[in-house]
C-alpha positions in Angstrom: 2.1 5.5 25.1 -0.9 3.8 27.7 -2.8 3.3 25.0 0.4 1.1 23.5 1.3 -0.4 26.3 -2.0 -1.7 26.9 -2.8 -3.3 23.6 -2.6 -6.5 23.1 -0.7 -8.5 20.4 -3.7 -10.8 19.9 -5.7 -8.6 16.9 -1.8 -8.7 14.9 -1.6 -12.8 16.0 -5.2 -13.2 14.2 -4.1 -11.6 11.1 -1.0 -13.6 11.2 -2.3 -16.8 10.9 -3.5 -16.5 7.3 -0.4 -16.2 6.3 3.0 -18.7 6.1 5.0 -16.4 9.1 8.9 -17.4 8.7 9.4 -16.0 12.1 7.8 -13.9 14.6 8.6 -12.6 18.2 7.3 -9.8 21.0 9.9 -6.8 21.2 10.6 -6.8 24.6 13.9 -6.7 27.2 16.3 -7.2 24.0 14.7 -4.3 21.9 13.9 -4.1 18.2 17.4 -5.4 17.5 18.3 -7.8 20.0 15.3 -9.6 18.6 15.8 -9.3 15.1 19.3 -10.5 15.6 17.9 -13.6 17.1 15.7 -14.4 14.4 18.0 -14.2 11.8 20.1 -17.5 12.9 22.6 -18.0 11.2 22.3 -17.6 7.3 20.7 -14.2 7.2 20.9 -10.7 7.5 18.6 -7.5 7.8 18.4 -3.9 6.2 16.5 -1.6 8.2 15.0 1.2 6.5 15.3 3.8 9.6 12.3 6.4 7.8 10.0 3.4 8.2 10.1 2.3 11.9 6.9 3.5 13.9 7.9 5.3 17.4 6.9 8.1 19.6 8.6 11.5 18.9 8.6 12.2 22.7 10.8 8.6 23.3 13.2 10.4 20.5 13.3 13.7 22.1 14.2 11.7 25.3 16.9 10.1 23.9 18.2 13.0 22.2 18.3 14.8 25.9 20.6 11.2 27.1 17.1 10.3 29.0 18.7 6.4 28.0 18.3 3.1 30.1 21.3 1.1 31.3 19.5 -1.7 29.8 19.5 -0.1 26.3 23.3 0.1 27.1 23.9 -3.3 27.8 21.8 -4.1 24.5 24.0 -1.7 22.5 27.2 -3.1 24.1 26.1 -6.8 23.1 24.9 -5.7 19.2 27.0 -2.9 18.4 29.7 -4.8 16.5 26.5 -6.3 14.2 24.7 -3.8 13.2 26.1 -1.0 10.5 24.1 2.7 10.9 24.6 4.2 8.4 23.6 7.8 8.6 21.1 7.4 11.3 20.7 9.8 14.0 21.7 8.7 17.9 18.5 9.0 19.0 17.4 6.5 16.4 20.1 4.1 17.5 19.1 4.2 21.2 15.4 3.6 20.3 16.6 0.3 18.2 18.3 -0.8 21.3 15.7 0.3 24.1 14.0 -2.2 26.1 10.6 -2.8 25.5 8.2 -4.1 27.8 5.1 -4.1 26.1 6.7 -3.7 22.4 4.5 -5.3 19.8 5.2 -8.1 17.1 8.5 -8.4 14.9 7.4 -10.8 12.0 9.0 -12.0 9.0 7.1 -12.8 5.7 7.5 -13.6 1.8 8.1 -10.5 0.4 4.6 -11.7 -2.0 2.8 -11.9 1.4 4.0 -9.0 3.5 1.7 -5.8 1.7 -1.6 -8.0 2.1 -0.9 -9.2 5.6 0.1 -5.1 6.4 -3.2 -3.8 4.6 -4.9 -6.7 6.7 -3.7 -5.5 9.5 -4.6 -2.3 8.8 -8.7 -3.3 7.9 -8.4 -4.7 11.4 -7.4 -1.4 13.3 -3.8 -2.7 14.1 -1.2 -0.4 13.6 1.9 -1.7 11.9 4.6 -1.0 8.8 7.0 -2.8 6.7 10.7 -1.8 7.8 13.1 -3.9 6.3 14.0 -6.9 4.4 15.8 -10.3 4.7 18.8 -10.8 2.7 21.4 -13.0 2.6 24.4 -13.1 4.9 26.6 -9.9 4.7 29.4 -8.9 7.0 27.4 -7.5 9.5 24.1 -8.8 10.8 21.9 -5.8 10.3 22.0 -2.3 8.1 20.1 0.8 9.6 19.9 3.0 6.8 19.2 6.4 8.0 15.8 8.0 8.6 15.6 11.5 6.8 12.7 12.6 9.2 14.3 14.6 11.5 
């Protein structure tokens, strides 16, 4: 988690600039979903793919134990009606809504561009994964679909 928290977003931003980014932002006080929800505007929406998302079993544990931030709170009360989990664990929700303060990048890309900028990334020693998709507007903002790693 130092080693995490330490790392800059610079070797990620490098990378990035290769490539025609649609949107990109820092995961911090709003957590993984606040942000998202903010860079989908108006016309969009997201599908999550839970098994995908990169976090640290201990943060899970904690969760699962109610080890869970107010601030995560007020980020679930202000998101909850937008987002539809579907079969995704508790612990999984609270990590989407945790506060980060040293998160790393949340970028959007053409789905043509997205594996080559990841295996970039990845020749470059920066950790990162695809988790979801754009698509167009549906009832709720964003779809967690459920993990199947626990």
């Amino acid at each position: 988690a130092s080693r995490s928290m330490t790392t800059l977003n610079k070797a990620a931003a490098d990378v990035l600039r290769e490539f025609q980014v649609h949107a990109c932002t820092d995961v911090t006080g709003f957590g993984f979903l606040g942000h998202l929800r903010e860079m989908l505007g108006s016309d969009h929406s997201a599908r999550i793919w839970a098994e995908k998302l990169p976090y640290f079993k201990e943060a899970y544990e904690y969760a699962g134990n109610f080890l869970i931030t107010a601030a995560a709170q007020r980020n679930r009360n202000a998101l909850e009606h937008e987002v539809d989990f579907q079969e995704v664990s508790f612990e999984m929700e609270e990590l989407l809504f945790d506060p980060q303060t040293s998160g790393g990048l949340l970028v959007s890309l053409g789905r043509d561009t997205a594996e080559k900028a990841a295996r970039e990334m990845k020749e470059q020693g920066v950790f990162c994964a695809i988790v979801g998709e754009i698509t167009e507007q549906t009832e709720r903002k964003i779809t967690v679909k459920g993990e199947g790693r626990e």
